[in-house]
N, C-alpha and C positions, 0 to 999 in steps of 0.2 A: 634830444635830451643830452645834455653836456653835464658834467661830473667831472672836475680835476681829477688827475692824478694825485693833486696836493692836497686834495679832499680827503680821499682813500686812506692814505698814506701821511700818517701827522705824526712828526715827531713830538715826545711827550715823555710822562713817568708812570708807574705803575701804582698799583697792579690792576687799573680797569679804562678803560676809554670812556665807559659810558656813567659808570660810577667816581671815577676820581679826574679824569681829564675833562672831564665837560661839566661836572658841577664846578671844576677850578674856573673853567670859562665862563660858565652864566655867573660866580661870583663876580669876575673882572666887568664884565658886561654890567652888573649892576652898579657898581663903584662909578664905571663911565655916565649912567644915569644920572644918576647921583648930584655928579661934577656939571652936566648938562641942563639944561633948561628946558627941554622939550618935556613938561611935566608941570601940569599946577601946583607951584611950588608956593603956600600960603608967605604973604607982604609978612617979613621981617622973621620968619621963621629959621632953623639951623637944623641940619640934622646932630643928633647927638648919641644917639644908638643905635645898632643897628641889630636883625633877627632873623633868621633861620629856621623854617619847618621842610623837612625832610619827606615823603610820602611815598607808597608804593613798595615798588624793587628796596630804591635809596632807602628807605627805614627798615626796610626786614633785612637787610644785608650790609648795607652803609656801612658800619664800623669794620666789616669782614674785608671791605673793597678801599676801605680806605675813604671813605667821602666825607665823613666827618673832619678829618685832616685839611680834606681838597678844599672844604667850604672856608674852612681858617685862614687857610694861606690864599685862597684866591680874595678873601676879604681884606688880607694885610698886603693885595699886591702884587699878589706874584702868578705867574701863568703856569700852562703844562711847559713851553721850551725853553723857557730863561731858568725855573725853580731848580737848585741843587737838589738833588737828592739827599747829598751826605748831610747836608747843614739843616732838615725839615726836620728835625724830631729838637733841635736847638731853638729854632724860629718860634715852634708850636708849644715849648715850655714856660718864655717868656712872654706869648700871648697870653695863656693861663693864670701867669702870676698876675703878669698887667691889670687884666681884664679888659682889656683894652687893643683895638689892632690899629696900623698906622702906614697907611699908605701910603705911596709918591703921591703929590699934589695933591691931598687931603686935609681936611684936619685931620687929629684922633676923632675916632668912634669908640665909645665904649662899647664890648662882647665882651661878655660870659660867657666860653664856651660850653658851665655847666647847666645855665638857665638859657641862653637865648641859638641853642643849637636845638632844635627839638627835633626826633625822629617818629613820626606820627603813623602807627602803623594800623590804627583803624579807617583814618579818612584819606581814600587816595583821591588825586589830583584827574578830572574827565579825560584828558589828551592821549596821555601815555602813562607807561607805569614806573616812568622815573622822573617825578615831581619834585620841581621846589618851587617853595614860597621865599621869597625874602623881602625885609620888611626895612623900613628905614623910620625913625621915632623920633620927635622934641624931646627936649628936654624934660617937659612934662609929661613925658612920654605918649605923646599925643602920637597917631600913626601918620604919617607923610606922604610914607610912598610905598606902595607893593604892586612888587610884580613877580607873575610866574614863568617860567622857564623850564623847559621838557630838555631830558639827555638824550639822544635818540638814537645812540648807538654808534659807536666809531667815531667820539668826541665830538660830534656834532650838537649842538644847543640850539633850540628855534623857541621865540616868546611865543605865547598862547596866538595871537595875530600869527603868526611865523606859520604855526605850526597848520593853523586853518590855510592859510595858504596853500603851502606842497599838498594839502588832500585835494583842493580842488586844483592846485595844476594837473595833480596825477589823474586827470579825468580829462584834460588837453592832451591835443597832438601838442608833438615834441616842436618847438619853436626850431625857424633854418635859421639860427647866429651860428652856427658852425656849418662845416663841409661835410661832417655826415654824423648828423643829428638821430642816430641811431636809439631806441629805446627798447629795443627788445635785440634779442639773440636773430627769430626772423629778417628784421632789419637790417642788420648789422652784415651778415651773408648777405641777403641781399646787393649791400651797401659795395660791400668788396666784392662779389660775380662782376660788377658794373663799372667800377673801378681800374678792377685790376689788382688793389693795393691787397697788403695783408693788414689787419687788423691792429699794429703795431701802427703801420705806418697811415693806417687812417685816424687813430688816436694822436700818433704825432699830429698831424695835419689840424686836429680841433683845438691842440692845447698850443700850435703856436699861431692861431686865431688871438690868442691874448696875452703871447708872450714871445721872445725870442727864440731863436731855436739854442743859443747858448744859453739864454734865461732857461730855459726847460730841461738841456744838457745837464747844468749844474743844477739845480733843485735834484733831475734824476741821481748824479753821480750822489749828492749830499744825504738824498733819500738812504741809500744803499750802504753809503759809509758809516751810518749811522745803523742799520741794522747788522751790517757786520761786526761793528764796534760791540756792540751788544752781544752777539756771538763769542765773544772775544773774552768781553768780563763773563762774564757766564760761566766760561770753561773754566776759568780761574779760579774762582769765589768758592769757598767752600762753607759749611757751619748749616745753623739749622733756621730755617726763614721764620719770618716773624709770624705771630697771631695767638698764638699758643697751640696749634696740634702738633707741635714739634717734627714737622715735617723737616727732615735732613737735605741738604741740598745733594743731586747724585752727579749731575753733568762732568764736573771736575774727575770724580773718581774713575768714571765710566767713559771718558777720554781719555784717558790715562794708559786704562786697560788698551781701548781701540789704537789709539797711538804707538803704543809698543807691539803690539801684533802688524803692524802697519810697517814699520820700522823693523820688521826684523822678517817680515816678505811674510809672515804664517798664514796659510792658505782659511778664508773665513768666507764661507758660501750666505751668510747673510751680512758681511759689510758695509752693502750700502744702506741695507734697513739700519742697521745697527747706527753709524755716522749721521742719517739721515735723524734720526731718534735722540742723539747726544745734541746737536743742531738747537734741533727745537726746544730740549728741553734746558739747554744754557738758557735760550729766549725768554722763555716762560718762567725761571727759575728768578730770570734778573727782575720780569715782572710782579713776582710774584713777592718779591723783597723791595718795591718801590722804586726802581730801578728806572733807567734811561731807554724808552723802547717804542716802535714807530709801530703806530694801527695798523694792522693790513691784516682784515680790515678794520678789529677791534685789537686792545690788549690781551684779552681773552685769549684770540687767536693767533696772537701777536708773532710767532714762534714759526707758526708752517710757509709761509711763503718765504721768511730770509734761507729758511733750513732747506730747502728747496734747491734754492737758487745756490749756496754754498754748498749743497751736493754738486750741483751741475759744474762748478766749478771745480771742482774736486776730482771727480771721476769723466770727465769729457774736456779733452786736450783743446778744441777748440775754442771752449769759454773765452771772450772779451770783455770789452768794457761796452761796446755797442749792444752786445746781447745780454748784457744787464738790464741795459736802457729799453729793449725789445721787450724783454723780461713783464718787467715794471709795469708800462705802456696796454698792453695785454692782459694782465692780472686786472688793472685797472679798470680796461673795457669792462671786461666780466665783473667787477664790482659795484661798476657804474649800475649795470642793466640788473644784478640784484637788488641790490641797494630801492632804485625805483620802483621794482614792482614786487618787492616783498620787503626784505627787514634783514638789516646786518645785526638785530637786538635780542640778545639772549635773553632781555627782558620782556620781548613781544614776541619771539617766535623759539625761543629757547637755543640750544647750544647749534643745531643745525642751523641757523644762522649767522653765527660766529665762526666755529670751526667747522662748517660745512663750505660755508662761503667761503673759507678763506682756502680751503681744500682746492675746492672749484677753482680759483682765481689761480693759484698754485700751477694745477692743472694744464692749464689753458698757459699761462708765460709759459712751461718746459715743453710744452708741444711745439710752441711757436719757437723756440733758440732751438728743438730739434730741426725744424724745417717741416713743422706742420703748416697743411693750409689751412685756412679760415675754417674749411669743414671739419677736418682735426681739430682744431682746438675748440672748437665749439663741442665737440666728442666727448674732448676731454674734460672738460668744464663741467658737462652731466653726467659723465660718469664718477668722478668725482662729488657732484654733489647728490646724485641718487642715492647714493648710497652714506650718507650721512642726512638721507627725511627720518624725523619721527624723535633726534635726538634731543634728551629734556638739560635742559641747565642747572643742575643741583649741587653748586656748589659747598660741601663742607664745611657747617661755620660759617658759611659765606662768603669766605676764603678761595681766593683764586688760587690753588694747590691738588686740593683731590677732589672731582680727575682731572682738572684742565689740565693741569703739566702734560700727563701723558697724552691726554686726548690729543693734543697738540703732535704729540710723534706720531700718534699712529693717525693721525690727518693728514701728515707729512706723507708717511709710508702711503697711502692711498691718492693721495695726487700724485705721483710717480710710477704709480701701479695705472691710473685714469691714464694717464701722460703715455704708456708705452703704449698700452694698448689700443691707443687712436693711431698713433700714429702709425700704428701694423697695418692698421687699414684703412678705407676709401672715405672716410669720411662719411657714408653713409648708416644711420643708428636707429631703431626704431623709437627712443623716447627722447626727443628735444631739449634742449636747458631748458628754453620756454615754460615747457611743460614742469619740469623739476622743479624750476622756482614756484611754479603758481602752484604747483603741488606743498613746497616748502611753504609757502604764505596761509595755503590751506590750511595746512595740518597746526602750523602758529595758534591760527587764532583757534583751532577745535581745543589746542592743548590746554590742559587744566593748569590755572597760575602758578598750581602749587611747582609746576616743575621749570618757571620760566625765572630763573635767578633770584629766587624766595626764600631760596634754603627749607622751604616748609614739606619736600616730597623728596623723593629720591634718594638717591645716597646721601645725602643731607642728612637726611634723618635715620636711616637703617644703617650706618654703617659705624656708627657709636652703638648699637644691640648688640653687634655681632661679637 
């Protein structure tokens, strides 16, 4: 089972992977149709309009996550890594006016984003629970062409074909295109006893199966500079993020504080929770404002694995730029082998799939740049994700703000807590990742919709009573 690292790890905008990176993507994807001829395209017809139904997750939260935006601008064009951030709310006013979007190598389409974006929140879509339809019209408004497109978590997009596919690979052995075609956490041990390697450098060994080792260097170093970068605006930014719960942004303020105590030696017995927590929440903050931020392994949980890794660098003098790269590599494995046998979708298995995963992943890289072996970090990987089963996705509003900000630090704080205490010990644990993930998939599908990124359960709804 191969899984890039470039998979995992996408740079993109906020504030969702699954809701505003990937519906930007299935829009581009259909534009490419479009422009292609693999499609019975009726003798002398044109497309002239085009339309949008939303289903699922995407209509009871869409506007909270931004997907209504995602669907406009990926219709005028533009993707999760090229789109500005500063310049979308500019782009998206003159689409309005227009009515009308305009692509590279297009003609115009006429869209109305008030009539032909529809969020259909009685008919969801058979696949998954983040559906779209999108539609392509004549001039007589005759229909063309439709097709549907699944989000399926960590900006990945698969068409209805797509999507049938992965269920029935996921009931194959893992194809040998790589050296160690690992699919499970069992395997993967295995894979390294036999070896020799550590689990870092048997991931190296699959991803330059299809790339160079400097091809894979720079993707890695770019990865990083890019969530650092993020870190960075984060601290900076101050005011109150969009959507209207006037959520204040704190990261800035609350570095401030930490920096000057830092700065003037004052003795602080939770620092690293404390930095670890300012970390993530720059992350989530930028996400959370639309901002410039890398999946790992959704935007959701966007925040805990750079916060992580810029702890390690911070507090452990050894930090390089190779054990970045170890880092990454590692986190990845672990994301791969969730990813396959349960769900990074806080819309199919709710927020323990997001920031549980991303925990886990977390986990598992700071074991390994401490000098964990394979059985450490596979340690840590379930101890960090044990202990985030059961959690629901109820975002506020539908708004990625309360709780994911915080949930994000103290996901942090908990992969770092998994991280030490593997590596205190032999590697030997009584409950498996194995076991966590399929327990994690488990408890997904028992959970009731209402708490899988629907805003209809949870602090969603109780926390406006209070």
């Amino acid at each position: 089972m191969f899984l890039s690292v470039f998979d995992l790890f996408k740079i993109g905008i906020g504030p969702s992977s699954s809701h505003t990176m990937g519906p930007m993507t299935a829009a581009e994807r259909f534009l490419a149709e479009i422009a292609g001829d693999d499609w019975p395209r009726p003798a002398g017809s044109a497309v002239h309009r085009l339309s949008v139904s939303l289903h699922g997750s995407l209509a009871f939260t869409g506007v909270g996550h931004g997907t209504d935006r995602a669907v406009i601008l990926g219709l005028a064009g533009y993707n999760p890594l090229t789109v500005d951030p500063d310049r979308m709310d500019g782009q998206l006013a003159t689409i309005a006016a227009e009515k009308m979007v305009r692509p590279a190598g297009h003609p115009p389409y006429h869209f109305d984003p008030e009539t032909d974006l529809v969020l259909d929140k009685k008919q969801p879509l058979p696949g998954h629970a983040n559906g779209m339809a999108f539609n392509a019209h004549d001039a007589d408004d005759r229909l063309l062409l439709r097709r549907i497109y699944y989000s399926i978590g960590g900006g990945f997009v698969v068409s209805e074909e797509e999507l049938q596919t992965l269920k029935n690979e996921s009931a194959k052995p893992a194809k040998d295109d790589v050296p160690f075609p690992f699919a499970s956490a069992r395997e993967m041990l295995a894979m390294a006893a036999e070896s020799g390697l550590s689990i870092a450098e048997m991931k190296r060994a699959n991803e330059e199966k299809h790339m160079t080792r400097a091809e894979l260097d720079t993707g890695l170093d770019r990865i990083w500079q890019a969530m650092d970068a993020c870190i960075e605006r984060g601290l900076s930014q101050d005011g109150v993020m969009p959507g209207g719960l006037n959520v204040r942004r704190r990261a800035r303020h609350l570095h401030e504080k930490l920096d000057e105590d830092w700065r003037q030696n004052r003795p602080n017995p939770l620092a690293a929770n404390d930095w670890l927590s300012v970390f993530a929440m720059a992350v989530n903050e930028e996400n959370a404002s639309g901002g410039r931020v890398v999946t790992a392994p959704t935007n959701g949980a966007a925040g805990v694995v750079p916060a992580v890794m810029r702890y390690w660098q911070k507090f452990h003098v050894d930090a390089d730029t190779n054990g970045i790269r170890d880092f990454l590599l590692t986190a990845a494995a672990i994301g791969g082998i969730v990813k396959h046998n349960a769900s990074i979708s806080g819309a199919e298995v709710g927020c323990q799939g997001e920031v549980g995963s991303a925990s886990a992943m977390a986990a598992a890289g700071l074991a390994a740049v401490l000098g964990g072996t394979p059985e450490q970090v596979e340690n840590a990987a379930e101890i960090a994700l044990e202990h985030h089963l059961g959690m629901t996705c109820d975002p506020v509003a539908g708004l990625v703000q309360v709780p994911c900000i915080e949930r994000n630090a103290l996901g942090s704080v908990k992969a770092v807590t998994a991280a030490s205490l593997a590596v205190k010990g032999d590697g030997k644990h009584f409950v498996s990742l194995d076991a966590a993930v399929e327990t994690m998939r488990q408890t997904g599908m028992d959970m009731n919709e209402r708490y899988k990124e629907t805003s209809l359960g949870g602090l969603a709804v109780n926390v406006v009573e209070c």
